[in-house]
MDTraj code that builds the backbone (N, CA, C; nanometers):
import mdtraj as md
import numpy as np

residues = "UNK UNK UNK UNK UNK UNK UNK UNK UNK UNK UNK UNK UNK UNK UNK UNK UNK UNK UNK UNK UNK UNK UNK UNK UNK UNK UNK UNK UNK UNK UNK UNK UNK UNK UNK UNK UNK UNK UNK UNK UNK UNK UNK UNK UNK UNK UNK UNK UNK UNK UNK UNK UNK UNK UNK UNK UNK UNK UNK UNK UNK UNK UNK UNK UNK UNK UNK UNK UNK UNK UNK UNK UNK UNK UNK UNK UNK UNK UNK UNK UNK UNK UNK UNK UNK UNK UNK UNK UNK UNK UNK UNK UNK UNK UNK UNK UNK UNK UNK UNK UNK UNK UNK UNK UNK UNK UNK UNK UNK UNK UNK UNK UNK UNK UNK UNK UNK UNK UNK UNK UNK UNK UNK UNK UNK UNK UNK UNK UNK UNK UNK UNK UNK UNK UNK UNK UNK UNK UNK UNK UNK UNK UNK UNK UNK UNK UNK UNK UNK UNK UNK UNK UNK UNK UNK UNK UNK UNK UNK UNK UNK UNK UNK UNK UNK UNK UNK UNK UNK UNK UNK UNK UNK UNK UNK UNK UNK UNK UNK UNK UNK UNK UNK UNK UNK UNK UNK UNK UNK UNK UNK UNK UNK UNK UNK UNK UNK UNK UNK UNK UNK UNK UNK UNK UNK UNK UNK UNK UNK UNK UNK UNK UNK UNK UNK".split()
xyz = np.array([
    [6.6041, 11.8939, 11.3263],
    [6.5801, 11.8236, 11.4520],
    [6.7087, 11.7574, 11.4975],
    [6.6876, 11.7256, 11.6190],
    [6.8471, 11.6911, 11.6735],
    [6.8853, 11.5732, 11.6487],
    [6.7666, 11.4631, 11.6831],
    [6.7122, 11.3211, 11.6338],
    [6.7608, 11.3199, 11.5022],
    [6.7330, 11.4067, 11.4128],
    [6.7541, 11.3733, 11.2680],
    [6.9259, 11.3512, 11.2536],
    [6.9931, 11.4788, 11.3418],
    [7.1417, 11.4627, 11.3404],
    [7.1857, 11.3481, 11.4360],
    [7.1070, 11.2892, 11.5029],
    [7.2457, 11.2507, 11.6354],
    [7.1206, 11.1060, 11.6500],
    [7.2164, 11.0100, 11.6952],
    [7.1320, 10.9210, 11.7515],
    [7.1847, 10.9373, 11.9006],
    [7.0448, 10.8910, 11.9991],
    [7.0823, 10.9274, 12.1270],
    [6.9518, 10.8034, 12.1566],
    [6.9087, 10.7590, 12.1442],
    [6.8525, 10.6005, 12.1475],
    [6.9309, 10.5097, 12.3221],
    [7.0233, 10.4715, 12.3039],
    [7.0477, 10.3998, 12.4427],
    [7.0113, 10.5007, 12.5469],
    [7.0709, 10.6053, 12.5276],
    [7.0623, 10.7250, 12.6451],
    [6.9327, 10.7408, 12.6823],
    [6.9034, 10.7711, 12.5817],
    [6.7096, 10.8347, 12.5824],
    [6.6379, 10.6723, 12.6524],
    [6.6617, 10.5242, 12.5786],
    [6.5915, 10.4309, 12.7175],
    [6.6095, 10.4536, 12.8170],
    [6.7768, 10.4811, 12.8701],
    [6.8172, 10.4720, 13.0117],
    [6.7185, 10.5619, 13.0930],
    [6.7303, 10.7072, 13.0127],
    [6.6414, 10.7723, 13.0845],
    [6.4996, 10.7381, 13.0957],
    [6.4488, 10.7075, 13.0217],
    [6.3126, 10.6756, 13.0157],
    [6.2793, 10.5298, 13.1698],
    [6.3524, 10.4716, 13.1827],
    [6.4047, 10.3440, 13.2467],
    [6.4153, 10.4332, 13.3875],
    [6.4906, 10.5325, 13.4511],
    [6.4890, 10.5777, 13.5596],
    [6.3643, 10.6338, 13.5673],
    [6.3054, 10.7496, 13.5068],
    [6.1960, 10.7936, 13.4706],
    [6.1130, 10.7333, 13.5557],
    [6.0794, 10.6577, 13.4757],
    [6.0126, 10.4903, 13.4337],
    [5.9891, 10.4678, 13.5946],
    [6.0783, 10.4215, 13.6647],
    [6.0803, 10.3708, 13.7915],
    [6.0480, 10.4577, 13.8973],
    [6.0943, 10.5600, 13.8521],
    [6.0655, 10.7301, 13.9836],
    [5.9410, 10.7388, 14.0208],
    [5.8578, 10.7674, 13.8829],
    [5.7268, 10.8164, 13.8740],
    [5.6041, 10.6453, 13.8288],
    [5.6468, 10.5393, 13.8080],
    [5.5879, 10.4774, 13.7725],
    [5.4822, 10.4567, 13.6660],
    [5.5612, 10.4672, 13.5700],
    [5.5288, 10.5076, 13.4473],
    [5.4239, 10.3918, 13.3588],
    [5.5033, 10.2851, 13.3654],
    [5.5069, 10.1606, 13.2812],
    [5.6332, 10.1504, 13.1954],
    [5.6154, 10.1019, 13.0711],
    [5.6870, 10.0376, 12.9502],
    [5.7894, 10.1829, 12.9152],
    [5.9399, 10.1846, 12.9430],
    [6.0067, 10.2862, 12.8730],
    [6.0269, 10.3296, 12.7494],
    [5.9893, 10.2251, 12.6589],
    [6.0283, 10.1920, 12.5524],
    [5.9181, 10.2539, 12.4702],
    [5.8088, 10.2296, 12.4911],
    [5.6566, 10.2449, 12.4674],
    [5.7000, 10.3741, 12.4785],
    [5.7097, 10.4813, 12.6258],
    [5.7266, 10.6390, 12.6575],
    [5.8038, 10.7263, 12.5089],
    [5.8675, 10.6259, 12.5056],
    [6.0142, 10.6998, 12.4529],
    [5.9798, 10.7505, 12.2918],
    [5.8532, 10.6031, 12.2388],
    [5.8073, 10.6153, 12.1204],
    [5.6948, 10.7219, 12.1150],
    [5.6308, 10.7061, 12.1961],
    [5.4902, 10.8049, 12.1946],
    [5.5543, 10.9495, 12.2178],
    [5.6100, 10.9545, 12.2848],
    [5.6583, 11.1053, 12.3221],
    [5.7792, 11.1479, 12.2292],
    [5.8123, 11.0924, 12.1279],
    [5.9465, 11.1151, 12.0149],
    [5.8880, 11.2468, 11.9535],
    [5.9783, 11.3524, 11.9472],
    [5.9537, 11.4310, 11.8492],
    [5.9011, 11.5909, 11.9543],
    [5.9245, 11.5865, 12.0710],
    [5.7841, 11.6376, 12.1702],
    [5.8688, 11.6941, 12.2614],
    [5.8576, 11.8321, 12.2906],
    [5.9314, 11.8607, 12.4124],
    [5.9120, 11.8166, 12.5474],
    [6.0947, 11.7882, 12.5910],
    [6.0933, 11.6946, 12.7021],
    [5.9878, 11.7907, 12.8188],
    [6.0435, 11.9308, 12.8352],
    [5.9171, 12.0012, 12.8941],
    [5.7942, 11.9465, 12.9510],
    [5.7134, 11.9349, 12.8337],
    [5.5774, 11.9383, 12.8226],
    [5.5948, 11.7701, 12.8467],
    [5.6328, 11.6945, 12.8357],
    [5.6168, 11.5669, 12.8302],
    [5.6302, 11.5524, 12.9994],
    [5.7441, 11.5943, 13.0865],
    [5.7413, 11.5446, 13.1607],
    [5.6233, 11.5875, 13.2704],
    [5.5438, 11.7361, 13.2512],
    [5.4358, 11.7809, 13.2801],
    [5.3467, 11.6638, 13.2596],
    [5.3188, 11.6579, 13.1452],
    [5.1990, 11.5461, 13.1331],
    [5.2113, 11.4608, 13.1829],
    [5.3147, 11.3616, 13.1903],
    [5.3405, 11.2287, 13.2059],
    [5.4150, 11.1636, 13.3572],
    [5.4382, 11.3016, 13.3937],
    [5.5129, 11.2361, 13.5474],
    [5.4228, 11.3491, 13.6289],
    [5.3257, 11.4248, 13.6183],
    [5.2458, 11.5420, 13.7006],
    [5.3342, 11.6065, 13.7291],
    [5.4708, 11.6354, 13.6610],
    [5.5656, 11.7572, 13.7492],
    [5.4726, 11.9040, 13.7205],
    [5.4537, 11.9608, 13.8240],
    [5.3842, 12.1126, 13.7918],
    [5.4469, 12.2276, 13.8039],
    [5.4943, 12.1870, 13.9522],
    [5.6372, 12.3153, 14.0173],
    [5.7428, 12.3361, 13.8911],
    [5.7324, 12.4735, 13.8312],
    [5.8429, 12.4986, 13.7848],
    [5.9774, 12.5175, 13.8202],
    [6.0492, 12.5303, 13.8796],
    [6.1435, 12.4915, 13.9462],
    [6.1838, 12.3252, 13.9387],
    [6.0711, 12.2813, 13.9743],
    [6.1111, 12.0875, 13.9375],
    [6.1328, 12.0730, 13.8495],
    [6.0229, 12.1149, 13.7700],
    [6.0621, 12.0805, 13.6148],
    [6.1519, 12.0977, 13.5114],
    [6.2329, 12.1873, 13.5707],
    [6.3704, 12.2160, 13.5289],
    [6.4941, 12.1301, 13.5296],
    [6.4491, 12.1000, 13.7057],
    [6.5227, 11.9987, 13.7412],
    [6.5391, 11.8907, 13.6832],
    [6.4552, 11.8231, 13.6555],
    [6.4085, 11.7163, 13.6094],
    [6.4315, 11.7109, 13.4647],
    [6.4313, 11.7564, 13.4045],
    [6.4199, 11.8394, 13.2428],
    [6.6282, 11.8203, 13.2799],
    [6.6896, 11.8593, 13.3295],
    [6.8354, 11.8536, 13.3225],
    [6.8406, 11.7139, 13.3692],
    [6.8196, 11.6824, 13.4842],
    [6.8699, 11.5450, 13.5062],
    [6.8448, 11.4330, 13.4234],
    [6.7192, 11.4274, 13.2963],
    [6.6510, 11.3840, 13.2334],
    [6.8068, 11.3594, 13.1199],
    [6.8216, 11.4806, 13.0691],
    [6.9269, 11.5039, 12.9450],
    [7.0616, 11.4394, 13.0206],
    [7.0780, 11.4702, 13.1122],
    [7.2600, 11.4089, 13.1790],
    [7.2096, 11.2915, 13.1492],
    [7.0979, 11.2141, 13.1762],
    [7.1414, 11.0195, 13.1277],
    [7.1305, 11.0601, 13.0164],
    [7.0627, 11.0872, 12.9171],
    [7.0579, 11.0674, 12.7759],
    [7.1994, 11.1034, 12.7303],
    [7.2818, 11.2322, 12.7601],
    [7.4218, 11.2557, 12.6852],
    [7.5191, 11.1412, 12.7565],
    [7.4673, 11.0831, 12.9012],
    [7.5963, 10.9456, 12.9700],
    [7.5490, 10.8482, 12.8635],
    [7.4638, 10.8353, 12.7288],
    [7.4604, 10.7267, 12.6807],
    [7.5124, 10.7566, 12.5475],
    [7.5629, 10.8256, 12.5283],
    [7.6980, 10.9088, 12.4895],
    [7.6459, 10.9464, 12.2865],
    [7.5287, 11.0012, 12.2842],
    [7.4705, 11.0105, 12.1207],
    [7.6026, 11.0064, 12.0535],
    [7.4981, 10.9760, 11.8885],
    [7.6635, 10.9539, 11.8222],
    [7.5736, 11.0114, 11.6822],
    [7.6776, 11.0995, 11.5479],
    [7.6128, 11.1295, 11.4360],
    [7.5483, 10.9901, 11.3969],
    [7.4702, 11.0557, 11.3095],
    [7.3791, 10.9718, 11.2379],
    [7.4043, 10.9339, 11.0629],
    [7.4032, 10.8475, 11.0015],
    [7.5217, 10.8988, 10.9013],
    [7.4366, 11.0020, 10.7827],
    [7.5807, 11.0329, 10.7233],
    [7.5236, 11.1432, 10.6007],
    [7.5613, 11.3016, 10.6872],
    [7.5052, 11.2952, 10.8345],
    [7.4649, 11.4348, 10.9168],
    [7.6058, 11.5233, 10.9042],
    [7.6720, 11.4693, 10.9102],
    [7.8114, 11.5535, 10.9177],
    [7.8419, 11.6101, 10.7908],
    [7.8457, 11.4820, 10.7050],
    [7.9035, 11.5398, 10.5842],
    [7.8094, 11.6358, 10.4768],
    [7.6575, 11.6208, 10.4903],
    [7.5573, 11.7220, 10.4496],
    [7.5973, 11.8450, 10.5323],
    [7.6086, 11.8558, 10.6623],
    [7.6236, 12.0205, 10.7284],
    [7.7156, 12.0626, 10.6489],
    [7.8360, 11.9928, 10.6861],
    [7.9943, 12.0760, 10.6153],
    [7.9354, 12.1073, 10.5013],
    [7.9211, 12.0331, 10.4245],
    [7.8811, 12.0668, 10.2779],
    [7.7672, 12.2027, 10.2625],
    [7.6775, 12.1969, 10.3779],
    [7.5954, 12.3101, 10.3848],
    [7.6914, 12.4699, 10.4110],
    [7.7784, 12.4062, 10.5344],
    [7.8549, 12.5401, 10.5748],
    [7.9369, 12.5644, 10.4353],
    [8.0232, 12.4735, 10.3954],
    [8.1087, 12.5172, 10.2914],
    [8.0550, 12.5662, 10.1736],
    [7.9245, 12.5742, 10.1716],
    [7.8590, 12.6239, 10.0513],
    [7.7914, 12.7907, 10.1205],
    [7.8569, 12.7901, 10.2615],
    [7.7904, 12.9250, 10.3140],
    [7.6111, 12.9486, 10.2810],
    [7.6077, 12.8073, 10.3629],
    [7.3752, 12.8100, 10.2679],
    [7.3421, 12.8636, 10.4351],
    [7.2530, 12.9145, 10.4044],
    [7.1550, 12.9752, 10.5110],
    [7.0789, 12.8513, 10.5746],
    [7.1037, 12.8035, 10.7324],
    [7.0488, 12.6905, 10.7394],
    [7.0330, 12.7100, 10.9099],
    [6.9873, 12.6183, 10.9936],
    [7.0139, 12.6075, 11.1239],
    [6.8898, 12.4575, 11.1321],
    [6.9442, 12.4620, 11.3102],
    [6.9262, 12.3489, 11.3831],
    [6.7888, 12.3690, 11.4625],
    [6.6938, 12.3070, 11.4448],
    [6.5366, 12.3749, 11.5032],
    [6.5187, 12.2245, 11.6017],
    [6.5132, 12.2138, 11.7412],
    [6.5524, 12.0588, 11.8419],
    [6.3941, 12.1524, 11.8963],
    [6.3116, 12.0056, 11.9760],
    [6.2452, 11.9949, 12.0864],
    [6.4003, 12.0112, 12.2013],
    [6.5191, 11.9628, 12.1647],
    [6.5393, 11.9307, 12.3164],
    [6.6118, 12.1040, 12.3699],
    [6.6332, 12.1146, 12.4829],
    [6.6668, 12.1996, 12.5374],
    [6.8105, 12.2984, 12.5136],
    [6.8294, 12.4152, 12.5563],
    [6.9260, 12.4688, 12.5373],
    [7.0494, 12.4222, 12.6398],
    [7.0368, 12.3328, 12.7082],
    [7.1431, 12.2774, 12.8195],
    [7.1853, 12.1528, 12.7767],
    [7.0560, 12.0699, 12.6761],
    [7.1501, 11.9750, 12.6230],
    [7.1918, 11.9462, 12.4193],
    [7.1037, 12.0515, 12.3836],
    [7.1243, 12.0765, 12.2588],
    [7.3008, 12.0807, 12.2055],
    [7.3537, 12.1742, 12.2498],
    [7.4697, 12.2090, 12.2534],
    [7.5758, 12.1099, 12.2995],
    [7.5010, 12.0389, 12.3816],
    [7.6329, 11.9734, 12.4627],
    [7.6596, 11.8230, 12.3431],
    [7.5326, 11.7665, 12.3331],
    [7.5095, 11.6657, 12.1923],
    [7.5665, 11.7263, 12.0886],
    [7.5372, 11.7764, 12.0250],
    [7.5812, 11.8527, 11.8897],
    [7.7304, 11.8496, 11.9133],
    [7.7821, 11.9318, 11.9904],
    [7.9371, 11.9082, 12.0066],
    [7.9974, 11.7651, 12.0291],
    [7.9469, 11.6699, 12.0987],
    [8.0091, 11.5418, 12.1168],
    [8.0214, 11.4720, 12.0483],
    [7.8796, 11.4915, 11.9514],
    [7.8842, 11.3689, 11.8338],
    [7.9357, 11.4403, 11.6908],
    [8.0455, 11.5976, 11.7300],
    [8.1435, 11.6773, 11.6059],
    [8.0221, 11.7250, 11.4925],
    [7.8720, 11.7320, 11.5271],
    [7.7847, 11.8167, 11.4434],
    [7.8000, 11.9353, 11.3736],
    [7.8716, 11.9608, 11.2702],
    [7.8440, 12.1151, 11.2292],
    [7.7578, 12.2029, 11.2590],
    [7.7808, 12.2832, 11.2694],
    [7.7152, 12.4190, 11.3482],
    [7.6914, 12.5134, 11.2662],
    [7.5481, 12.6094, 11.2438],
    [7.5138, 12.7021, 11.1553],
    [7.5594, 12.8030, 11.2103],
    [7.5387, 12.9183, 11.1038],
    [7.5912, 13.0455, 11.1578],
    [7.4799, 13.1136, 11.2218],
    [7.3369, 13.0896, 11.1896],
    [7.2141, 13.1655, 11.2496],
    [7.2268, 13.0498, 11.4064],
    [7.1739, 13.1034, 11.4748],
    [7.1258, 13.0803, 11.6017],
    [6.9787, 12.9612, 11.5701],
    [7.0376, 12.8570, 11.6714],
    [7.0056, 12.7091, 11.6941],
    [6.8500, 12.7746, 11.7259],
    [6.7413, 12.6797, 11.7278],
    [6.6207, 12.7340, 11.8176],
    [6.6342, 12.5507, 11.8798],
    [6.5792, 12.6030, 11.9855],
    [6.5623, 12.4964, 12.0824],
    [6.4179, 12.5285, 12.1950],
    [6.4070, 12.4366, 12.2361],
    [6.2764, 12.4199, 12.3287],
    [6.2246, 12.5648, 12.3910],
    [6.3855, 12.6123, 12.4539],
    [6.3767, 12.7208, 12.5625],
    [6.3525, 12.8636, 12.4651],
    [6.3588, 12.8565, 12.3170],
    [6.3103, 12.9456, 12.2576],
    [6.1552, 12.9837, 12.2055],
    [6.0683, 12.8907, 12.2205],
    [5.9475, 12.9000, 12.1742],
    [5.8201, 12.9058, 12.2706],
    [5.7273, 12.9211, 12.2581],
    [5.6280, 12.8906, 12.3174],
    [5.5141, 12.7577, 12.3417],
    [5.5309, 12.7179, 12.2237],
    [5.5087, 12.6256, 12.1580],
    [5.5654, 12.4986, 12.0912],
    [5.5686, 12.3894, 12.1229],
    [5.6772, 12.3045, 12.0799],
    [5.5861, 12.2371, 11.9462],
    [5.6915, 12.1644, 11.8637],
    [5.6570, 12.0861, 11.7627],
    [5.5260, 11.9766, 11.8428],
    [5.3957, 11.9357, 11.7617],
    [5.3880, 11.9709, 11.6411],
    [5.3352, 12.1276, 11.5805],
    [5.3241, 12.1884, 11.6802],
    [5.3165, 12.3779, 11.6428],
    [5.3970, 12.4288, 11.5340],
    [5.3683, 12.5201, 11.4624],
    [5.4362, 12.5480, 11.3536],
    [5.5650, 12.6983, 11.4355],
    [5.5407, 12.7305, 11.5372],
    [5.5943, 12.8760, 11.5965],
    [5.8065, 12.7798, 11.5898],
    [5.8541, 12.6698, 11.6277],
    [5.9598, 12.6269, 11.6095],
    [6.0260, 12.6274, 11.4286],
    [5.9495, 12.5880, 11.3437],
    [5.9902, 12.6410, 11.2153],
    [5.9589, 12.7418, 11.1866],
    [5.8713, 12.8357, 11.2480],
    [5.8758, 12.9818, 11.1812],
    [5.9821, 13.0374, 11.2377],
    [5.9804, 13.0256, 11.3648],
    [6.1547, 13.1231, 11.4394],
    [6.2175, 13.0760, 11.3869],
    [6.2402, 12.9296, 11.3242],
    [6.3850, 12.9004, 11.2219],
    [6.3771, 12.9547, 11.1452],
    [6.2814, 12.9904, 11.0363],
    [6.2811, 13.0846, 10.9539],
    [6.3172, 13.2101, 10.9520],
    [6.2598, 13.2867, 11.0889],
    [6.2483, 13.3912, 11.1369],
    [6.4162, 13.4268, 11.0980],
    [6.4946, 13.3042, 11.1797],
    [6.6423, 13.3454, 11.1930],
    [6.7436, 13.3322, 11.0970],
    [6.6804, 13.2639, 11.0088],
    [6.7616, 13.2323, 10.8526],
    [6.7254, 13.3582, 10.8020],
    [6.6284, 13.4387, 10.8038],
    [6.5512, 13.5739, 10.7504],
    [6.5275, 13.5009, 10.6202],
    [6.4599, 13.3779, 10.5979],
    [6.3897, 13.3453, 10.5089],
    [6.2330, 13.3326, 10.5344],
    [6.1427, 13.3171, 10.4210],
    [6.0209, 13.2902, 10.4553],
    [6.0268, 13.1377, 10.4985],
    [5.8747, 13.0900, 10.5797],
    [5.9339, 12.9600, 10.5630],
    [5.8764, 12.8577, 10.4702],
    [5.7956, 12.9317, 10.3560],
    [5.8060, 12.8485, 10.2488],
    [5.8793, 12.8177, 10.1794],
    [5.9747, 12.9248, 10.1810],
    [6.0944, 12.9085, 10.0981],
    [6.2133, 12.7706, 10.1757],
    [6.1316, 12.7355, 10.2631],
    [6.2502, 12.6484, 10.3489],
    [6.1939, 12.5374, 10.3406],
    [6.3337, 12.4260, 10.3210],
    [6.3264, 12.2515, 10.3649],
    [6.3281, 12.2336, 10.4642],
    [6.2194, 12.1664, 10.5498],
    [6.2021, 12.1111, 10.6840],
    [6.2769, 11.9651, 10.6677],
    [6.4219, 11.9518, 10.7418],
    [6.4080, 11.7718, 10.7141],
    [6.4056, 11.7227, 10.8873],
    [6.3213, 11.6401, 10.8946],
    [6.2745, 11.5607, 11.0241],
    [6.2851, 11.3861, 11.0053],
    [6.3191, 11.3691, 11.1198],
    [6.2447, 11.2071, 11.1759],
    [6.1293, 11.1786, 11.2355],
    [6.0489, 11.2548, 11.3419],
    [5.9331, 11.2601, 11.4157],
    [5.8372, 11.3486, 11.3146],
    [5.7353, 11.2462, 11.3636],
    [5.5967, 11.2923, 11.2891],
    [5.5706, 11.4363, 11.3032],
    [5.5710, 11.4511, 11.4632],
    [5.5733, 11.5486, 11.5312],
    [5.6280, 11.6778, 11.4389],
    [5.7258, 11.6497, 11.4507],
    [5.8254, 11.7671, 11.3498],
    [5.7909, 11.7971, 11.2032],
    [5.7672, 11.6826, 11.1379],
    [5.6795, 11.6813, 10.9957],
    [5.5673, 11.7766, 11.0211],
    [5.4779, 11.7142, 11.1414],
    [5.3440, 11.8021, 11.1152],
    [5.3790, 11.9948, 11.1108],
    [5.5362, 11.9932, 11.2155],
    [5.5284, 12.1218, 11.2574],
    [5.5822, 12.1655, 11.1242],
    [5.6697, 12.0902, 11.0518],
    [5.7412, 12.1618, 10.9203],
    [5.5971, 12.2375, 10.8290],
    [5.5168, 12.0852, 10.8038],
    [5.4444, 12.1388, 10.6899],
    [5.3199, 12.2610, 10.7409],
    [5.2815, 12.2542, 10.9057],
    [5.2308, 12.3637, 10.9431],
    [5.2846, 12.5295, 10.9243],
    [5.3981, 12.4788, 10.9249],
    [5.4694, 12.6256, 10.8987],
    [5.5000, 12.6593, 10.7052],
    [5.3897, 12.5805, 10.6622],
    [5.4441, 12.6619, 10.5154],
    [5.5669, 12.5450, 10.4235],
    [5.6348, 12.4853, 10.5182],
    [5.7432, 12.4428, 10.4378],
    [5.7444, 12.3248, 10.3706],
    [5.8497, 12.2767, 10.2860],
    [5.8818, 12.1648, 10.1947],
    [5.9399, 12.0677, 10.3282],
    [5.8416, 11.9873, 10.3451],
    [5.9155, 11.8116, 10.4152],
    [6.0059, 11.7113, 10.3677],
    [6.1030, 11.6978, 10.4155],
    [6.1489, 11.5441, 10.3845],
    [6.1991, 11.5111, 10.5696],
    [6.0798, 11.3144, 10.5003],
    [6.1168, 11.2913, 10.6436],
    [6.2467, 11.1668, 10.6489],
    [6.3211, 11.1981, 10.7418],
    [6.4082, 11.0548, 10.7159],
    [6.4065, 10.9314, 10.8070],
    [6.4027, 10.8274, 10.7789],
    [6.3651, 10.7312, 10.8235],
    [6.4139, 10.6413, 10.9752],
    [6.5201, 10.7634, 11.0035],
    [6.6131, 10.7064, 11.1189],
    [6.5436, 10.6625, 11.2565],
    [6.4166, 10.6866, 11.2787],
    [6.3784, 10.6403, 11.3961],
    [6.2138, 10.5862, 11.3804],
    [6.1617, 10.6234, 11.2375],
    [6.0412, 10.5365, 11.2348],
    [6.0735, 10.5089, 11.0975],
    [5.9950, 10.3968, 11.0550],
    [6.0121, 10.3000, 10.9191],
    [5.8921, 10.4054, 10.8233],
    [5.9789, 10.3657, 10.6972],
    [5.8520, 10.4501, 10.5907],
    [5.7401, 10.4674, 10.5769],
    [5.7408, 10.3183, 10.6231],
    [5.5543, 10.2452, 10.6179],
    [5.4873, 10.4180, 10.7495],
    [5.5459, 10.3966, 10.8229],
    [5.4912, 10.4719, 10.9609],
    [5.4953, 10.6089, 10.9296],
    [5.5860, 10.6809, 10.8221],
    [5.5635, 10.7828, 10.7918],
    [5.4652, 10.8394, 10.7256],
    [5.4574, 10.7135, 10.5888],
    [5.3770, 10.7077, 10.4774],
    [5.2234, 10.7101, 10.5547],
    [5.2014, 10.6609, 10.6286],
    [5.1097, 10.6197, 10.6941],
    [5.0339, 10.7041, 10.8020],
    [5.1602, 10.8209, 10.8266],
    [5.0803, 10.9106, 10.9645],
    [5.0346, 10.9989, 10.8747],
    [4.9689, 11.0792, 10.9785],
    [4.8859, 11.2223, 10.8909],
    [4.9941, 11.3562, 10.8983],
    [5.1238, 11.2997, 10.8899],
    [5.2470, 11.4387, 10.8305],
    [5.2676, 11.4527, 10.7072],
    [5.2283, 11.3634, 10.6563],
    [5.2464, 11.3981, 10.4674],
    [5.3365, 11.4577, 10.4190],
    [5.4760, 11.3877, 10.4454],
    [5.5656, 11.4519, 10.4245],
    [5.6348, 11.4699, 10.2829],
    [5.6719, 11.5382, 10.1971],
    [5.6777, 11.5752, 10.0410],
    [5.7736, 11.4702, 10.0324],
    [5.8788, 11.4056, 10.0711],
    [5.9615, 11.3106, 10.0362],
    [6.0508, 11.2430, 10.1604],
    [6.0456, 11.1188, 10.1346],
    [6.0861, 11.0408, 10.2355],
    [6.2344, 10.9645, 10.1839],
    [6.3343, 10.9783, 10.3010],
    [6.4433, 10.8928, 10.2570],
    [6.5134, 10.8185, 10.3608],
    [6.5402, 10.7216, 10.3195],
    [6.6363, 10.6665, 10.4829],
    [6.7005, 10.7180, 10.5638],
    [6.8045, 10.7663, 10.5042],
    [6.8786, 10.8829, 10.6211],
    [6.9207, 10.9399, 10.5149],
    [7.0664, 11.0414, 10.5950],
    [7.1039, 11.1644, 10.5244],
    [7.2159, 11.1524, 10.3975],
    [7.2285, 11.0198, 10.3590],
    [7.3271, 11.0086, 10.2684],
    [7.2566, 11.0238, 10.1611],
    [7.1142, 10.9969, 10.1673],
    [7.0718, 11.0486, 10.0197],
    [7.0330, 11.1684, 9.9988],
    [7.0946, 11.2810, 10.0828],
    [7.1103, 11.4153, 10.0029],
    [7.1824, 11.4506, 10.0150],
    [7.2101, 11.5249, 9.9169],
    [7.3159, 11.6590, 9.8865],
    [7.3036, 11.7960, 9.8219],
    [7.3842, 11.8759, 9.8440],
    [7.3501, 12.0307, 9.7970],
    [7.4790, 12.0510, 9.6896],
    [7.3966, 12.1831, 9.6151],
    [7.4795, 12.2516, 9.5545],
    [7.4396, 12.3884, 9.5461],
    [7.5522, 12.4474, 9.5182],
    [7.4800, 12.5980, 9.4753],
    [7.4737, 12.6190, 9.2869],
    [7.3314, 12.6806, 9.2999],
    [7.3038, 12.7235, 9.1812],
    [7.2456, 12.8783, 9.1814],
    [7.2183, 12.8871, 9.0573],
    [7.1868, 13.0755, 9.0185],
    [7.1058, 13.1504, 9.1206],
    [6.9641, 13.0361, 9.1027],
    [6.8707, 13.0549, 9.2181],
    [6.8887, 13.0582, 9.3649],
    [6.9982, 12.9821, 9.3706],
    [7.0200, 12.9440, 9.5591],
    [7.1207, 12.8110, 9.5735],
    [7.0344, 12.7187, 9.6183],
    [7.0375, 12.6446, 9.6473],
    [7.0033, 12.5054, 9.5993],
    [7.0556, 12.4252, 9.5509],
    [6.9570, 12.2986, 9.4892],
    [6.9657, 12.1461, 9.5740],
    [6.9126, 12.1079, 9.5929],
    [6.8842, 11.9854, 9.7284],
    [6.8447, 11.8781, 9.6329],
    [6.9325, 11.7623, 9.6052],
    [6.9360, 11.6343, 9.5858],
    [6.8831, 11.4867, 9.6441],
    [6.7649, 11.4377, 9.6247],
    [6.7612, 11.3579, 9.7237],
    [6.7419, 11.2074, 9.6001],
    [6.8642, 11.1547, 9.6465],
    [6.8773, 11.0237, 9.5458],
    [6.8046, 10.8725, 9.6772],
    [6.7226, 10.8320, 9.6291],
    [6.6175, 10.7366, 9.6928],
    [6.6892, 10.5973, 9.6740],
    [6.7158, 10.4842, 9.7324],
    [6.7771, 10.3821, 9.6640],
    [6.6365, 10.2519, 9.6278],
    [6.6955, 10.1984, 9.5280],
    [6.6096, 10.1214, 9.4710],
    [6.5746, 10.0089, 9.5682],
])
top = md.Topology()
chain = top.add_chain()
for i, resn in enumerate(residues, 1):
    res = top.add_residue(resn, chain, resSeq=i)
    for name in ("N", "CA", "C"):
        top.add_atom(name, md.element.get_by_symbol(name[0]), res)
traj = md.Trajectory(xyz[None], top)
């Protein structure tokens, strides 16, 4: 998830805050939480009545330009786990609710390592998280099964879609508290603050994934 790599938090109020005022929403803050994890798409369908496709496009871009003017930044651990992923040449990629117009543009700003399989993003699926069809095309494109794959997320949302699709969860704590993880119905196999408490190595089998918990 992109959330999991990048914080984009000021951006994402601002937007929510214009939003907010356009369509008369209420509380941005409130939006921003309920709808975490959720393609901007479908959200702004529901939540502002955009129907016209064509608008919703619109809107869907102008949405992402405030969120990247609030300029996301890595999240820690995110950088130095990818490299470590690329330099170990592991089969991995980037599975975002957010779009293919602003996926890319985040990822590059905040210096994200980049997989060698092809990103899936919003504009690839049919179905957004919590649907399991976003981790199976990640799978699909790693040409792994996706049991054989670690889902790691921040949104529930994404948990539910990991473990719908077959896979091993870990959720990290960067945008909801443990209690809230522990607590939703994603049941996620292991929970950690953020990304400094893992690391990889290669072994006989593959791959081996470290997740040191702090006391």
């Amino acid at each position: 998830s992109c959330s999991t790599l990048i914080d984009s938090t000021p951006g994402l109020y601002k937007a929510w805050e214009v939003f907010s005022s356009d369509y008369g929403l209420g509380d941005p803050i409130a939006i921003a939480h309920a709808t975490h994890g959720k393609r901007l798409y479908e959200t702004l369908k529901d939540i502002c009545g955009i129907t016209q496709e064509e608008k919703l496009q619109i809107e869907t871009e102008r949405f992402e330009e405030e969120v990247i003017r609030g300029k996301p930044d890595a999240l820690p651990g995110a950088i130095e786990l990818l490299s470590q992923l690329n330099s170990l040449e592991a089969n991995w990629t980037i599975v975002t609710s957010a779009s293919n117009f602003f996926a890319p543009r985040a990822l590059q700003q905040c210096g994200i390592p980049l997989p060698k399989s092809k990103i899936v993003t919003a504009n690839d699926v049919s179905h957004g998280k919590p649907h399991p069809e976003p981790y199976t095309t990640g799978a699909a494109h790693c040409q792994v099964d996706p049991t054989k794959c670690l889902v790691v997320e921040d949104a529930i949302s994404g948990l539910k879609a990991g473990r719908a699709a077959g896979a091993t969860t870990l959720g990290v704590c960067t945008s909801s508290s443990r209690a809230i993880l522990e607590q939703s119905d994603a049941n996620p196999d292991f929970i950690v603050p953020d990304l400094t408490c893992v690391s990889v190595r290669r072994v006989e089998q593959g791959l081996e994934v470290t997740i040191n918990v702090p006391k």
